[in-house]
C-alpha positions in Angstrom: -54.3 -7.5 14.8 -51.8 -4.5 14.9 -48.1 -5.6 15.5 -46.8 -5.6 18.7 -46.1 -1.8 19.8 -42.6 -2.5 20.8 -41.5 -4.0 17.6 -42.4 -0.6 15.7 -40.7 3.0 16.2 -43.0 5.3 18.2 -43.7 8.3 15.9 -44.4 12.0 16.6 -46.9 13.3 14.3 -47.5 17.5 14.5 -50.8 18.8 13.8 -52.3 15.2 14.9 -55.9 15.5 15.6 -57.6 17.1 12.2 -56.4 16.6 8.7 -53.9 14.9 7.5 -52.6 14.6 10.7 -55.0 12.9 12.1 -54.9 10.2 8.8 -51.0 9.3 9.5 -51.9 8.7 13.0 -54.5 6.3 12.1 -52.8 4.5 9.5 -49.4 4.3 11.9 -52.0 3.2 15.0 -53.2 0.4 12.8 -49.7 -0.6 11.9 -48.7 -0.9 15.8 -46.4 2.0 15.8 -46.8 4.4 19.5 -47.4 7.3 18.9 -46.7 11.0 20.3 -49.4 13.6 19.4 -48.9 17.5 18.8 -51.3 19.8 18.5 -52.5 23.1 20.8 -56.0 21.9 21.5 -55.7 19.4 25.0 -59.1 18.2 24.8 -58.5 17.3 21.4 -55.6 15.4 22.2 -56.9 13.8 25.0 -59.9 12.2 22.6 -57.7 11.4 20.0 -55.6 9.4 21.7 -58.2 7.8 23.8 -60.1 6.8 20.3 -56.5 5.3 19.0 -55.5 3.3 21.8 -59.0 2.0 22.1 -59.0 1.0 18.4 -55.6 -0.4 18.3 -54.0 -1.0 22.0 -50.7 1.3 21.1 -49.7 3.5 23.4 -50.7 7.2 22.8 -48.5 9.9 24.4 -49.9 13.6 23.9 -48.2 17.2 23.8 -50.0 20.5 23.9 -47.5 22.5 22.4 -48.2 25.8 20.2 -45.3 25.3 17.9 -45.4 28.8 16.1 -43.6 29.8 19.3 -40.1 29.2 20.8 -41.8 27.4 23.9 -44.0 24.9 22.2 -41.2 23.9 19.9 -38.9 23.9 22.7 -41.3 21.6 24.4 -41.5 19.0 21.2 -37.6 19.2 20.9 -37.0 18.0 24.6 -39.3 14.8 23.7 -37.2 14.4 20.9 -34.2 14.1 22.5 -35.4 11.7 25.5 -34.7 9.2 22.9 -30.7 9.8 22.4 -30.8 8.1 26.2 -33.8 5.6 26.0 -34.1 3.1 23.3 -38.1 2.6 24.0 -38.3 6.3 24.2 -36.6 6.9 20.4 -38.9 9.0 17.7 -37.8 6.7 14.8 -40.5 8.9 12.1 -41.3 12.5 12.4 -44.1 13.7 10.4 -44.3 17.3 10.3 -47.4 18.1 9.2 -48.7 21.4 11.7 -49.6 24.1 9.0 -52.7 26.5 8.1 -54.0 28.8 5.4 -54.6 32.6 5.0 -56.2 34.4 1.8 -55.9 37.9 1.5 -53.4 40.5 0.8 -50.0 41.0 2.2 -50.3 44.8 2.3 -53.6 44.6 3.8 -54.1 41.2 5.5 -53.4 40.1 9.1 -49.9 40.6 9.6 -49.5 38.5 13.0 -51.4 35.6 10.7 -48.5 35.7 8.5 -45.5 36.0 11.1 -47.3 33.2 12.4 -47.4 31.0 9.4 -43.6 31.6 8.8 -42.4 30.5 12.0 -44.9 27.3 12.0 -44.3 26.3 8.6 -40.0 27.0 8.5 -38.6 27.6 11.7 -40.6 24.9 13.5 -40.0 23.0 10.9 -36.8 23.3 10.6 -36.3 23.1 14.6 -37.9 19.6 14.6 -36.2 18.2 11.7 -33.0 19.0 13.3 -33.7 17.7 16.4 -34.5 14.3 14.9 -32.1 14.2 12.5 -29.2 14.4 15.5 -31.1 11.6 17.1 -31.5 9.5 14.4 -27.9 9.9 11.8 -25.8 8.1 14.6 -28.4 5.1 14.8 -27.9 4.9 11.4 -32.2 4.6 10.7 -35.3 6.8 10.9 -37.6 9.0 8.4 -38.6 13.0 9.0 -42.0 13.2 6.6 -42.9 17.0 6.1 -46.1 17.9 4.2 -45.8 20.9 2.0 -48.1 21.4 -1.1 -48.2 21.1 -4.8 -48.6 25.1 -4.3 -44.5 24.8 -3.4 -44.9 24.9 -7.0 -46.7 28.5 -7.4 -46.8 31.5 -6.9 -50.3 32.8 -6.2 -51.4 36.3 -5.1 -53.5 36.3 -2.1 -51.2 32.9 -0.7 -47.8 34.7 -1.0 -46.3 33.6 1.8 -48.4 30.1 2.3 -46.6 29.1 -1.7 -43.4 30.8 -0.3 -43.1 28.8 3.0 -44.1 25.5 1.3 -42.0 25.8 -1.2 -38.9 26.3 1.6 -39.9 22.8 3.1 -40.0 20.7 -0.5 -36.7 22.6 -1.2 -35.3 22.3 2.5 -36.5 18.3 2.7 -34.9 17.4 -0.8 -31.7 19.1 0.2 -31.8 17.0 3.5 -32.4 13.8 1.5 -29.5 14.1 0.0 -27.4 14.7 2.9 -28.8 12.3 5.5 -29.9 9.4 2.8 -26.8 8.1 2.9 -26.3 7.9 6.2 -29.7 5.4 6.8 -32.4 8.1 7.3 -35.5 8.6 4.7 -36.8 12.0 4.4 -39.9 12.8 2.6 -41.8 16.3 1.0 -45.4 15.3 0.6 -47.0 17.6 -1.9 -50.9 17.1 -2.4 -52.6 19.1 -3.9 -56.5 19.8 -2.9 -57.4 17.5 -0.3 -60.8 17.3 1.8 -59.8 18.4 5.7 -60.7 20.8 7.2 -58.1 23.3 6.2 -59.9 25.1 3.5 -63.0 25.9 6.1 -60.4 26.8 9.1 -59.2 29.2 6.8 -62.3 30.4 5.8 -61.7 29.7 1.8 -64.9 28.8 -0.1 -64.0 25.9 -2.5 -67.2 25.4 -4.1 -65.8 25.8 -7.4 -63.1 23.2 -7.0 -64.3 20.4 -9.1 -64.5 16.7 -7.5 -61.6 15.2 -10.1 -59.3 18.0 -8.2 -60.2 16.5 -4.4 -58.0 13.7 -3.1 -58.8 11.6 -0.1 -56.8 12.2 3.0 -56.3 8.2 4.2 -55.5 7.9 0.2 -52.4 10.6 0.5 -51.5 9.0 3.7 -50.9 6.0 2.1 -49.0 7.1 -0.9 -46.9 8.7 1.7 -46.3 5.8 3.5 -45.8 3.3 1.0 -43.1 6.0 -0.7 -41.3 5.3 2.9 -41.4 1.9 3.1 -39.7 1.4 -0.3 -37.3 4.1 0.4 -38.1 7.1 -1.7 -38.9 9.3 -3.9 -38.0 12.2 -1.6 -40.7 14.1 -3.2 -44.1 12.5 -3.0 -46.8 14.1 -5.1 -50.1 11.8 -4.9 -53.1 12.0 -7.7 -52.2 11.5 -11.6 -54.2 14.9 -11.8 -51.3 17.1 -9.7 -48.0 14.6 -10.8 -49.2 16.2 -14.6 -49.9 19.3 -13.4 -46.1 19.4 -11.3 -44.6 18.0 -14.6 -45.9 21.1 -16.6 -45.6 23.6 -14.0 -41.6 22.5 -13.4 -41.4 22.9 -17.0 -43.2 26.0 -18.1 -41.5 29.7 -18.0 -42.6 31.4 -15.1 -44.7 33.8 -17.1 -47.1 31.0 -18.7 -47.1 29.8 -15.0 -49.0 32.7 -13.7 -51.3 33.0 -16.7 -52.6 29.5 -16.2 -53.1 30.3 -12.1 -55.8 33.2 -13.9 -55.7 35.2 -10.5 -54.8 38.9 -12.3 -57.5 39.5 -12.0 -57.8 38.5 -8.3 -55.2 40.0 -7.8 -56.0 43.5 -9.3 -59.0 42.8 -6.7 -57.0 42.5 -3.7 -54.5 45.5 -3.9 -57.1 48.0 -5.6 -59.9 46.9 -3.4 
């Protein structure tokens, strides 16, 4: 039986109906924590948290927020700071995890896809993170989780601005660590690397030739995530042997070796000459 909802810090999870999303808001269900959903999609919502308050009696608030705009994270941010007033109200973990994909070119791809993705994956991010970091510094306790990617490692043509922008949050979340750490709040980069969601097909990326050792489980990197919180760190959380080797060498390696073993000149030759 989950712990009394009361006892445990309500959390706001973005992104919270597919994905890993969706894994960190079953896990924190089962552990008694309420929770506050974000995603765009209200009938989504809506069944998500009717399926996690059935299966674990927590209570299961819902936003329909689109937070690559100013509105929807404006929206998010005034939840936030009910809290600073209302001690049942208080987000005590924010897991930023709203994010998507895009292949292609920059000089010939979608450029509203890619405004898009910056704003969601930075300012939103950075928006939220501030909003719960004033709420949580003076009480002294809380955790901000943000899920990047092992590609904040990269650089990969035809992802520029997808290894760009998840490379500003791993940066952005380990420079936080070491200011607000100190001061009683965990915060956390989660860097998987291929995991089976359904982010690959919303982006329309086949990933047949991905082979099974590279695919992690996404209740598996939930829990690595979650067990790096609740023994207070590493700020950077990469789960999988496979991509903790792979980090280790890439960190390592001069740039230039670094885009020989991604072998996408060749892709790339593809995608500007057409």
């Amino acid at each position: 039986m989950a712990p009394a909802a009361a006892t445990r810090p309500t959390v706001l999870i973005t992104g919270a109906t597919a994905g890993l999303g969706a894994a960190y808001a079953r896990a924190l269900a089962a552990r008694g924590h309420p929770l506050v959903l974000v995603a765009r999609d209200r009938e989504r919502l809506a069944a998500a948290a009717e399926a996690l308050q059935g299966a674990h009696g927590v209570p299961v608030e819902t936003i329909a927020a689109d937070l690559s705009t100013d509105a929807g994270v404006d929206t998010v941010i005034a939840r936030i700071a009910e809290g600073e007033g209302a001690e049942g109200r208080v987000v005590g973990l924010l897991v930023n995890n709203a994010g998507f994909g895009t292949k292609g070119s920059i000089a010939r791809g979608d450029g509203a896809a890619q405004d898009t993705m910056v704003r969601l994956h930075i300012l939103a991010v950075h928006r939220l993170t501030q909003a719960a970091i004033k709420v949580m510094v003076p009480r002294g306790r809380g955790a901000v989780i943000t899920v990047a990617s092992v590609a904040s490692y990269l650089t990969s043509p035809g992802n520029v601005n997808y290894c760009a922008t998840k490379g500003y949050q791993r940066m952005a979340m380990e420079s936080l660590a070491a200011e607000v750490t100190p001061r009683g709040v965990y915060v956390q980069a989660l860097c998987p690397g291929f995991t089976r969601t359904e982010f690959h097909e919303r982006a329309a990326m086949s990933m047949h030739s991905i082979p099974g050792w590279m695919w992690l489980e996404a209740d598996a990197v939930v829990a690595a995530s979650l067990a790096a919180m609740e023994r207070g760190g590493p700020t950077v959380v990469i789960p999988g042997a496979q991509y903790q080797a792979a980090v280790l060498l890439l960190r390592f390696l001069p740039r230039w070796a670094v885009r020989l073993m991604s072998g996408r000149y060749r892709e790339t030759r593809r995608l500007v000459e057409g």
